[in-house]
Each structure stands twice: as structure tokens, then as C-alpha cells.
N, C-alpha and C positions, 0 to 999 in steps of 0.2 A: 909705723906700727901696724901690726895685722888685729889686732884690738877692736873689735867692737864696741864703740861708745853707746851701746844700748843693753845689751847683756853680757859684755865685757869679755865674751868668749874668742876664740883667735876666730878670724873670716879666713879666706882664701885669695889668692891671687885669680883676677878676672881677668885682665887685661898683662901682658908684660909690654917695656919698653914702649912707649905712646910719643908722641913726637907733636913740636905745637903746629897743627897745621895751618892756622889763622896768622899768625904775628911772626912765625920763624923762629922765636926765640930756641937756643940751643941748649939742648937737654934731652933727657929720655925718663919716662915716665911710668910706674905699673900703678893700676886700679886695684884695688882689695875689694872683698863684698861679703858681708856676713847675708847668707842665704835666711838665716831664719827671720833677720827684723827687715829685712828689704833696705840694708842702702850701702850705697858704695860710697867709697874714699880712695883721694888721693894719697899717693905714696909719698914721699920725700923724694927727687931726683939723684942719682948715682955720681950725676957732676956736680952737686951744689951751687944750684942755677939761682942765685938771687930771685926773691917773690917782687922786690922793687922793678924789677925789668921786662915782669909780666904784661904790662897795663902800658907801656910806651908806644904804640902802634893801633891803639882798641877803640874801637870804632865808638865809644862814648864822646869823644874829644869831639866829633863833630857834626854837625846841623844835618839833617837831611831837609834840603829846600826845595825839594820834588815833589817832597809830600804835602797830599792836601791838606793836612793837619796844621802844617807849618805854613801853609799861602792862608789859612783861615786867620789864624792869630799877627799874621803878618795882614790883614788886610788885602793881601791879593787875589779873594777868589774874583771868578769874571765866569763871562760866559766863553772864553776862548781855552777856559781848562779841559784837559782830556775828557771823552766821554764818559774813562771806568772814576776819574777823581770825581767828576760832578754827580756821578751816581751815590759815591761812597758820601760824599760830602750830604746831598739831601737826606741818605740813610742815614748821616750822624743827627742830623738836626731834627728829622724824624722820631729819632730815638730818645734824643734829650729834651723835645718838646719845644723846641723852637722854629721858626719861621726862615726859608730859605729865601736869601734875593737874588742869586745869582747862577741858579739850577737849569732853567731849561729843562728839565727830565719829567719826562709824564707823571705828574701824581700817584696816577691808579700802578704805575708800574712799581713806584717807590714804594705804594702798598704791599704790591705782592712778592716783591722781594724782601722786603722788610720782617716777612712772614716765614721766608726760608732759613733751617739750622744754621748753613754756612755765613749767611749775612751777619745775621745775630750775633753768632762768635767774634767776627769781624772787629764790628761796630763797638758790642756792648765793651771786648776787649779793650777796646780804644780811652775807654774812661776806667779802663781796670776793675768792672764790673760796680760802678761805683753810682753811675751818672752825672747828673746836674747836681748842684749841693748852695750851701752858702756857708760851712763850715770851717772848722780849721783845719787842712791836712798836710801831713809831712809824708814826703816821698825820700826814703831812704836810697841812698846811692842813684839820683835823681841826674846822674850824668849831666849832658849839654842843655838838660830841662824843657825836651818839648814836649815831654807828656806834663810839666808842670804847668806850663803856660797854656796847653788845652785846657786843662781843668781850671786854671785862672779863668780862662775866656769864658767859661759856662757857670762861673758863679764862685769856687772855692777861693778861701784867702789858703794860701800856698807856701808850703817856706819847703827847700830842700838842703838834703846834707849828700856833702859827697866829697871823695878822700884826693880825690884826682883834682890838679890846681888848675891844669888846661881844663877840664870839663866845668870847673866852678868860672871860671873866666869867660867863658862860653856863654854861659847859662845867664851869667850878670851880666855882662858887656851888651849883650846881642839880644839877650830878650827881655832886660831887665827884671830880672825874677831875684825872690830872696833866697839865696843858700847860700849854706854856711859851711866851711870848707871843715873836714875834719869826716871821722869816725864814729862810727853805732855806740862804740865805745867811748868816744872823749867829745862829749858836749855839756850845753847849761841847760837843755831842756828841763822844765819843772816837770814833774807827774802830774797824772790826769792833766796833758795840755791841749790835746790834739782829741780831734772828732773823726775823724779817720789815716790810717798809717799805710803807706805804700812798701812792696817791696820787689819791685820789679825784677826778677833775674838778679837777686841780690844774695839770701841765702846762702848759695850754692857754694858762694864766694869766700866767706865767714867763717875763719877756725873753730868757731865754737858757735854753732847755731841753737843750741840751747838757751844761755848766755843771751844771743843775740834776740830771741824771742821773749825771753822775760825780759829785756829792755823796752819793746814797743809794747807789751803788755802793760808796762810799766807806765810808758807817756801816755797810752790811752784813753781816755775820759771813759766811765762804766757807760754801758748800753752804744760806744762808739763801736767801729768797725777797721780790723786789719784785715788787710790781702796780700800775701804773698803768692806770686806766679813764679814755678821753678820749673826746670824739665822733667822730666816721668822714667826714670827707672825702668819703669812695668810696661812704657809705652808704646805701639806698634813701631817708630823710628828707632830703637832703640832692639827691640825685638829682630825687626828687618837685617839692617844695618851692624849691628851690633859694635866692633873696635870704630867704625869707621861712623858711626852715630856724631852728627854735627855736633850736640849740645854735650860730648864728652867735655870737651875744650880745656883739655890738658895744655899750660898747670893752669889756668885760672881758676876750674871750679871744681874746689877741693873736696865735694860730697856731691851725691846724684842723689835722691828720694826718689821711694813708691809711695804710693798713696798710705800705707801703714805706716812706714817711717817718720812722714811729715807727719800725720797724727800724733806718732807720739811725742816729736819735738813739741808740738804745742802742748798738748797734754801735760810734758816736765815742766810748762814754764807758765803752768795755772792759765791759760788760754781756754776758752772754750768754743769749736769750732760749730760755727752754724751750718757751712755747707764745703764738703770738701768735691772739687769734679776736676773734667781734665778739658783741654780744648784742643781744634783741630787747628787752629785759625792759621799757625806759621806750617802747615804742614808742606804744603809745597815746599818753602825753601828747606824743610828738614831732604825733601828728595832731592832735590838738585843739589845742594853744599854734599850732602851724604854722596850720589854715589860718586861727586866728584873727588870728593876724597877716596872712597873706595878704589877707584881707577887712577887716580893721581896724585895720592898723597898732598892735598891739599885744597882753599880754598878756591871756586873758580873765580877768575875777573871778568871774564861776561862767560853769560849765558846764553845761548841760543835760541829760537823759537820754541824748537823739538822739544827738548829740556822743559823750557818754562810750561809747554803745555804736558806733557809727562806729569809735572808737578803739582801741576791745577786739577789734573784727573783725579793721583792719588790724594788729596788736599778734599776733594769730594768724596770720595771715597772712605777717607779717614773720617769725617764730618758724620755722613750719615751713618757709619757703622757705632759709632758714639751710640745711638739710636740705641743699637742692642746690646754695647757691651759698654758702658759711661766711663768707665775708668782706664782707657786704651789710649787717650792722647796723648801728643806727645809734650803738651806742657800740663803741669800738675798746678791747681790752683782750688787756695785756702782760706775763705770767708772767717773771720774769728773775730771774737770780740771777747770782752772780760765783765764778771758782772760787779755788783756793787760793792 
């Protein structure tokens, strides 16, 4: 439907014919966009491509065991970890206020990068703007659960929901965590259960993101806090890039937001937003996936040096320009909470 779910007036075709470039899946796809409320929508595919066969290939299903987040909770940092992990590593623990033993890396340096925009996004990202805690939090659509198991390791009792049965398998098998297989929509959660609500790259995903926001509003305890991080509409990757923008990721994510649009989803669904901004943190890989779709209609399977560094300029670049214009990244990210 070409229907704006916001002032209901028809949008316009933005994209035609879109193709999955991540998973293969077969089909062809157009974007709609109502210009006046800022957000775009997925169409229905012209083949009737099952939404069940979207998610069979999607990089949720599995562990990344490279990353330092994942040797932390796993017990394996050391001092023979790369030099950018043990950096990032003292910068996490720096930030959360805990004690590093396995760093190696000059104090006074972890200071003063500690002190730079780009680290900051990094890091603070890494706990979904949240930190250290001792609360209740649910991470919605909480995949193979390694950001649930960081945030176990720094203090949160933890439970996730997630629809994918390989990804819940993952998450309980391998890291033993609590999640509960199932939908935003079909659980036993009570109201007011949770002290803080995650929604990582989940949104986007969500036939009815209205709906799905008065539900976390809903399990929220008053004075707790929601975060959703989604990709930015309005944002320089997006702008750049434009068909070939990585976080289109036709068919999975069936709406894009700008900073207005997500405002007013929370706004329909009695939320009260304390801080809305954007970050730069994944912007490298928005340049590399992007132009390599641009150039090759698809994901790359490696990268080159050239690339990776191409991608780290513009990733600085994007970072500091934050600076003067705050609502230009290319992920969009929603501090909210509900009051009593």
C-alpha cells in the first residue's frame, strides 16, 4: 500500500524493484516514502516471496567469537589479544568502571582516547547507551544474545525474546542466557516488569511499530528506560548511497525512520522520549557493504585493506561532523521512558 501510516495520505515510490542483497533470497522489491512525515516503507514483493524465508541465512543465528566482547564473557581475554581488541577492551572497562587485568595498554593513552567522539560512540554503544546496571532488562529480538551476555557480565539480570529458534538455541546452549523463544507480540510478560527494554535493529523489522512500542512501554517499570537503535532515513549513508544504502535490507526491514518519524511512533504509543541523536559508530561498514553493493549488487565476503581504510576515514569523518549537524548518522537512536 502506498498509505502513510502517519497522515494516511498516499507517499510515492522511492525506490523500484530492490533485490536482497545479503541472503539472496528471490524477489524484487519497491520502497514507498511519504515526504511529509519522514519514513519509508516496504512494499509487498510482485512474486509473493514468503516473509518466513527472509531470516534463513541472517547473520543473527551466529556467535561472532572474534570479538572482544565475546573472549570477555567467555573468559578469554589475555595479553596475546590483538592491540585494537585490548584497547577497546580497557576502553569498555574504563567506561563501565571497572578494573582491567589483562590490558597491557598505557593508562594515560586509554585516558585520552577515552575522551575522543569516535571512541565514545564505540564503547558507550556496546552497552546500548545503557551501562553497568544491576536491573531487570529485556532485549527484544536479542538474536545469538551477545550483547545480552555483556550486559549479564557488567551487572544486569537479563532475559531475551527472540522469534528465530536457531538464534534462541545459540543464545541458551552456548552462552547460557535466559530467552524466550516467541514474538513482541505473543509473550507472558506482566507490566511494569523490566527496568530497562532493548531494541537493537529490531523496529524496522515490525509490521506495526506503533503496536510494538506501546508494548515495551507497556512492560516498562515508570522512571525505567527504552532504547531503540534503528537506521536514519535522513542519514549521511543514506543520503550518499541512496538504492544502494546497506541498511535498506530489502525484504527484512519493512520501514526506515527519520528522526521525526520515530518521534512520532513513540509519541502514538504514550512514550516519552528523553533524548533522541544519531551515531556514527557502524559508519565504516555503511562505506564498504554500500559501495560494494553499489558496484556489485551485493554483500562483500572480504574486504581489502584499501576499503577497510576508505571506511575508517569516512567513519571519522561521519563522527566528527555529528559535531555540527547531530542528526546525520547513519543509525538513529531513541532514549525513552514512560512516566508514572
Amino acid at each position: 500500500m502506498l498509505t502513510c501510516m502517519f497522515c494516511r495520505k498516499k507517499g510515492e515510490i522511492l525506490y523500484r524493484n530492490l533485490i536482497d542483497v545479503f541472503c539472496g533470497v528471490k524477489g524484487k522489491w519497491d520502497i514507498a516514502i511519504c515526504r511529509q512525515c519522514g519514513i519509508a516503507w516496504r512494499l509487498s514483493s510482485s512474486d509473493g516471496s514468503q516473509r518466513s524465508n527472509f531470516y534463513n541465512e541472517y547473520y543473527t543465528h551466529r556467535l561472532n567469537t572474534e570479538d572482544w566482547a565475546f573472549k570477555l564473557v567467555s573468559g578469554n581475554t589475555n595479553k596475546n589479544m590483538p592491540l585494537g581488541q585490548r584497547i577497546q577492551l580497557a576502553l569498555f572497562f574504563n567506561d563501565v568502571g571497572l578494573s582491567v587485568t589483562h590490558s597491557s595498554v598505557n593508562p594515560a593513552m586509554i585516558r585520552i582516547l577515552g575522551k575522543s567522539r569516535i571512541a565514545h560512540e564505540i564503547i558507550r554503544g556496546r552497552t546500548c547507551w545503557l551501562g553497568s546496571g544491576n536491573g531487570k532488562l529485556l532485549d527484544i529480538g536479542c538474536g545469538s544474545g551477545q550483547f545480552l551476555a555483556l550486559m549479564r557480565h557488567i551487572g544486569w539480570d537479563v532475559t531475551g525474546l527472540e522469534p528465530d529458534t536457531k538464534a534462541c538455541e545459540c543464545a541458551r546452549n552456548r552462552l547460557g542466557l535466559n530467552v524466550f523463544e516467541g514474538t513482541w507480540d505473543a509473550h507472558t510478560f506482566e507490566r511494569n516488569t523490566f527496568d530497562a527494554i532493548t531494541g537493537i535493529h529490531v523496529i524496522e523489522h515490525v509490521e506495526k511499530p506503533i503496536d510494538f512500542m506501546k508494548q515495551c512501554v507497556k512492560l516498562l517499570r515508570p522512571g525505567g528506560r527504552i532504547v531503540i537503535v534503528t537506521p536514519n532515513l535522513s542519514g549521511i549513508g543514506h543520503r550518499l548511497f541512496r538504492a544502494s544504502f546497506r541498511d535498506i535490507d530489502c525484504p527484512r526491514h519493512l520501514y526506515l525512520f527519520s528522526p521525526s518519524s520515530l518521534k512520532a511512533v513513540v509519541e502514538c504509543s504514550g512514550g516519552r522520549i528523553l533524548r533522541l541523536f544519531t551515531s556514527a559508530r557502524h559508519a565504516r561498514w555503511t562505506w564498504v557493504d554500500s559501495t560494494h553493493i553499489h558496484c556489485f549488487g551485493c554483500f562483500p565476503k572480504k574486504v581489502g585493506r584499501m576499503t577497510m581504510l576508505c571506511g575508517m576515514v569516512f567513519q571519522i569523518c561521519e563522527s566528527y561532523l555529528l559535531s555540527l549537524m547531530p542528526l546525520l548518522g547513519d543509525e538513529l537512536i531513541a532514549e525513552i521512558t514512560k512516566d508514572d
